[in-house]
MIROMAR-81386 format. One record per residue (C-alpha): x, y, z; residue number from 0; chain. Coordinates in pm, 1 decimal. Example, Ala and Ser with C-alpha at 12.3 -4.5 7.8 and 13.67 -1.06 7.14 Angstrom:
2
X;Y;Z;pos;unit
1230.0;-450.0;780.0;0;A
1367.0;-106.0;714.0;1;A
//
This chain:
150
X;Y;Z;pos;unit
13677.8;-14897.3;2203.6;0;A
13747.8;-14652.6;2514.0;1;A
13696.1;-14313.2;2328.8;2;A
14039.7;-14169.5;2564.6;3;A
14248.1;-14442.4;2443.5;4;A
14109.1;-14366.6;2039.5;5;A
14226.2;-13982.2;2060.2;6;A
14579.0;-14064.0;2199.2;7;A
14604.1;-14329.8;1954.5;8;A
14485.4;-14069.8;1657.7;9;A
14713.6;-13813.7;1855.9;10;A
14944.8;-14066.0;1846.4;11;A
14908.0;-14102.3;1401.7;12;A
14903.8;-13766.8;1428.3;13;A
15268.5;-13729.4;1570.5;14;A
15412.6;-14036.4;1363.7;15;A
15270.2;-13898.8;1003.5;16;A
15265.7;-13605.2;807.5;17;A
15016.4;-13420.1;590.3;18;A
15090.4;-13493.1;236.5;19;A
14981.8;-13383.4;-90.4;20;A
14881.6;-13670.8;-295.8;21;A
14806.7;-13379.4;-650.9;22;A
15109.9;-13247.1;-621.1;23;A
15307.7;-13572.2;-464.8;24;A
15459.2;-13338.8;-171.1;25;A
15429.8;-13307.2;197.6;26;A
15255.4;-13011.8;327.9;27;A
15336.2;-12956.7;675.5;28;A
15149.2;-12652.4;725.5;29;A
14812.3;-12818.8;684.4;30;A
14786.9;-12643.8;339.7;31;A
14955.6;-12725.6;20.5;32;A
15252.6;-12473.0;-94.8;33;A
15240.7;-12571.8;-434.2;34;A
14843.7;-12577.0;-525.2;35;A
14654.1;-12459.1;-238.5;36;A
14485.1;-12779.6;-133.5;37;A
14372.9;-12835.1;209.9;38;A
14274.0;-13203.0;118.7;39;A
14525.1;-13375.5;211.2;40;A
14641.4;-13780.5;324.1;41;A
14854.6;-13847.2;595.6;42;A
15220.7;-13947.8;530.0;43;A
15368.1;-14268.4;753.0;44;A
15712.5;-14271.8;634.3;45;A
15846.7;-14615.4;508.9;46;A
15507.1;-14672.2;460.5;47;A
15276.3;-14487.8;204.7;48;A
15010.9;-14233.0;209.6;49;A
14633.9;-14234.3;282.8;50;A
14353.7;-14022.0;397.9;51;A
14270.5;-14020.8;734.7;52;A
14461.7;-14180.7;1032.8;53;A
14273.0;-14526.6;1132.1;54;A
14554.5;-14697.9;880.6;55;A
14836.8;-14527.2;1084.0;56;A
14688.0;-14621.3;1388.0;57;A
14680.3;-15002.3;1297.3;58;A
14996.7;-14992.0;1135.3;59;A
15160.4;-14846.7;1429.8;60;A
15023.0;-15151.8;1646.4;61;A
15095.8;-15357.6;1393.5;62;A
15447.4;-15257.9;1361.5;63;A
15541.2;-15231.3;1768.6;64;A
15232.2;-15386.8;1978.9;65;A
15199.6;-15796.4;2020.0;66;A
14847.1;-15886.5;1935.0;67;A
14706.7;-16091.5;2228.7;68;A
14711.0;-16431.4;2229.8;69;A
14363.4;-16521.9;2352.4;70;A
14384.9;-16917.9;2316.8;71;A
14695.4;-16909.6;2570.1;72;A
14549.2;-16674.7;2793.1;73;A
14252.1;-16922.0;2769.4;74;A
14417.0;-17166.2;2853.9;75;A
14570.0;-17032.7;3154.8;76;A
14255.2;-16933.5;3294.3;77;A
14153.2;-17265.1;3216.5;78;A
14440.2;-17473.4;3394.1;79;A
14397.7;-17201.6;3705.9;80;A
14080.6;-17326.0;3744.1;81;A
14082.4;-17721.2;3679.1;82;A
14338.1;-17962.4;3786.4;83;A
14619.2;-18020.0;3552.5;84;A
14585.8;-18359.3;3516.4;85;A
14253.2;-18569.3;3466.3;86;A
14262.6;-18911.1;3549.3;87;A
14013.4;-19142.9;3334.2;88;A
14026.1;-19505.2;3415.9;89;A
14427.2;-19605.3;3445.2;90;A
14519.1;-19325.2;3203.8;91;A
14639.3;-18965.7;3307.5;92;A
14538.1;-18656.4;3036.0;93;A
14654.1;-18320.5;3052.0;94;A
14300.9;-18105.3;3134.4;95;A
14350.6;-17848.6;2872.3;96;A
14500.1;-18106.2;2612.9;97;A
14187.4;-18358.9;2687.0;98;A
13891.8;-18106.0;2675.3;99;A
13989.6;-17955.6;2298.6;100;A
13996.0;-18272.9;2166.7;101;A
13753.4;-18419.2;2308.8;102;A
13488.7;-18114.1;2259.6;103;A
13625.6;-17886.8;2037.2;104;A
13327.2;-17731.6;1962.5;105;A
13250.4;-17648.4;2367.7;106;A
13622.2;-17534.6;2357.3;107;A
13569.3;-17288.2;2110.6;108;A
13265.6;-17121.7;2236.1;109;A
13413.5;-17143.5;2574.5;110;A
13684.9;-16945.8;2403.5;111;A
13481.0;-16679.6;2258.3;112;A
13288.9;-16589.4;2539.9;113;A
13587.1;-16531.3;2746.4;114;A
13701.2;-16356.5;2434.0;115;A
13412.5;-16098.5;2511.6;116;A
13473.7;-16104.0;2866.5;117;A
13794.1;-15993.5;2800.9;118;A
13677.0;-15725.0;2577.9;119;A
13409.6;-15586.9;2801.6;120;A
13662.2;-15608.3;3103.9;121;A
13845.5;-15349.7;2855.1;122;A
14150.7;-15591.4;2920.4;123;A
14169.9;-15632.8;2506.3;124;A
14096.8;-15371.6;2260.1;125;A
14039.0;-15443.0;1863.4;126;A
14034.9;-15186.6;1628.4;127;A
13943.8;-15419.0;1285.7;128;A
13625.2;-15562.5;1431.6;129;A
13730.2;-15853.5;1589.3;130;A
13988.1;-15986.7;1391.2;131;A
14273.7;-15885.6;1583.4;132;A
14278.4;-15804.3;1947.7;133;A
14520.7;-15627.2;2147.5;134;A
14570.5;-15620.6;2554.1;135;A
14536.0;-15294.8;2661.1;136;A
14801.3;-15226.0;2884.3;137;A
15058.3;-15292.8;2557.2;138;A
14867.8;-14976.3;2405.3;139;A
14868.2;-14739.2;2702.7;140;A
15269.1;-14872.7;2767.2;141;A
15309.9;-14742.3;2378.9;142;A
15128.5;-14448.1;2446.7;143;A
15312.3;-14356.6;2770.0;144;A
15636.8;-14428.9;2643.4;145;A
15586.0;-14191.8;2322.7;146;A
15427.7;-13922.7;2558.1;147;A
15108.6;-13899.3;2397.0;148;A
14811.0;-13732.2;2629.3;149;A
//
């Protein structure tokens, strides 16, 4: 992931969360707890819980107010820009898209993953979880701009 768009988005946990004493069950906005002294310390996400560091704020802030990307649409899209909507086999008339995943699923979905990685090495989709969930980039930095995060 872009290393600018990781430190606004921890910047980001940062501003949404709070330090929090998890020995002493109290928040300790100073950096330093009042009531014991501890500088170990999670991070706070109201309405949410409490955990150490801020890669779980991070994804439950996308999770909570960024669409993931829907990379089989998009696919698709690219797909029907580039082919002509209809086929014609025979006397019959198939939808292009409709015909070629059922027909080769298995070409579909490798087709799919390798735009999948063009996307990602574009830097057009972002994931933070490996993989599993992907995110268009332009949702983030919108989030990011509108909460005023440098």
């Amino acid at each position: 992931m872009d290393s600018e768009i990781q430190t606004k988005l921890t910047n980001l946990a940062f501003k949404r969360s709070s330090p929090f004493c998890y020995g002493c069950y109290k928040e300790a906005p100073a950096g330093r707890c009042n009531s014991c002294g501890s500088d170990d310390l999670m991070r706070l996400l109201p309405g949410v819980g409490c955990e150490y560091g801020t890669d779980w704020v991070i994804r439950q802030i996308l999770k909570d107010e960024v669409e993931t990307a829907n990379l089989e649409e998009a696919f698709e899209e690219s797909v029907r820009h580039c082919y002509p909507e209809e086929t014609k086999v025979g006397w019959m008339t198939f939808d292009t898209v409709s015909l070629m995943k059922e027909q080769d699923p298995v070409s579909w979905w490798c087709a799919l993953s390798e735009y999948e990685s063009e996307e990602e090495s574009d830097g057009n989709i972002i994931s933070l979880d490996g993989g599993s969930t992907y995110y268009n980039l332009c949702d983030i930095e919108k989030l990011l701009l509108e909460e005023g995060v440098d």
